[in-house]
Structures are given as structure tokens and as C-alpha cells.
Residue, then its C-alpha position, 0 to 999 in steps of 0.5 A: x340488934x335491939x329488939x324494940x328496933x327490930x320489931x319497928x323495922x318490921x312494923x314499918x315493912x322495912x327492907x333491903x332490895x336487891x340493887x346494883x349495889x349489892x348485885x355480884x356484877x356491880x363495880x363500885x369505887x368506895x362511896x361512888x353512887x355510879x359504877x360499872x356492871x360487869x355483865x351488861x356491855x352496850x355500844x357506844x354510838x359516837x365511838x366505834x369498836x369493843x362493847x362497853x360496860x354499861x355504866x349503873x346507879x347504885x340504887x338501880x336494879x335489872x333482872x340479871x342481879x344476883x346478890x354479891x357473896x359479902x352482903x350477908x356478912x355486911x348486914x349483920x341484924x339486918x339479914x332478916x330485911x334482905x328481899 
């Protein structure tokens, strides 16, 4: 990354949050903002039986996240910025 970009980045108190995006239990189809969460289920009030999984938002976050394994390789010079 370029050095004048990176240190802008800083000055500005840029980060990468942790979001059901980048969460191991977050199922997203390619460039869908909306997905399922593979830990969360609930029950469907107008329907009866199994639990469902509980549709998120990308850019959403509950306490259970845990940052998925390819994150790291995916940002590149932008490690640094990951909270």
C-alpha cells in the first residue's frame, strides 16, 4: 500500500469492524448485502416446526462474531485497520 495512503487512512482513525460480513458464521451469496447466519436460528411465528436461520445484514454484527479465516488474506495492506 502506498505509504502516503496508509498514513491518511490512520490519520483519519479508519478501520474494518467486525460485521456479519466478515463473521465465520455469515452466508452470503456473491454481492448480496443480505444472508443467513449459521449460528443464530429463531422461530418463524406464522409457521410451525424446525428453527430457522436467522436471515442478517452484511454490515450488521452480534456478540457471537468471529472473524472468518480468509479475511486476513483478503485485505492485503489493509490488515492493520481490522478492529
Amino acid at each position: 500500500m502506498d505509504a502516503n495512503k496508509a498514513q491518511r487512512l490512520r490519520d483519519i482513525g479508519y478501520e474494518i469492524g467486525p460485521t456479519c460480513g466478515t463473521c465465520k458464521h455469515g452466508l452470503f451469496a456473491a454481492e448480496d448485502d443480505f444472508g443467513t447466519c449459521r449460528v443464530n436460528e429463531y422461530v418463524h411465528l406464522k409457521h410451525t416446526g424446525s428453527p430457522r436461520k436467522l436471515s442478517i445484514f452484511q454490515h450488521g454484527r452480534c456478540p457471537k462474531f468471529e472473524r472468518a479465516s480468509w479475511v486476513e488474506e483478503q485485505v492485503h495492506g489493509f490488515k492493520e485497520f481490522l478492529k
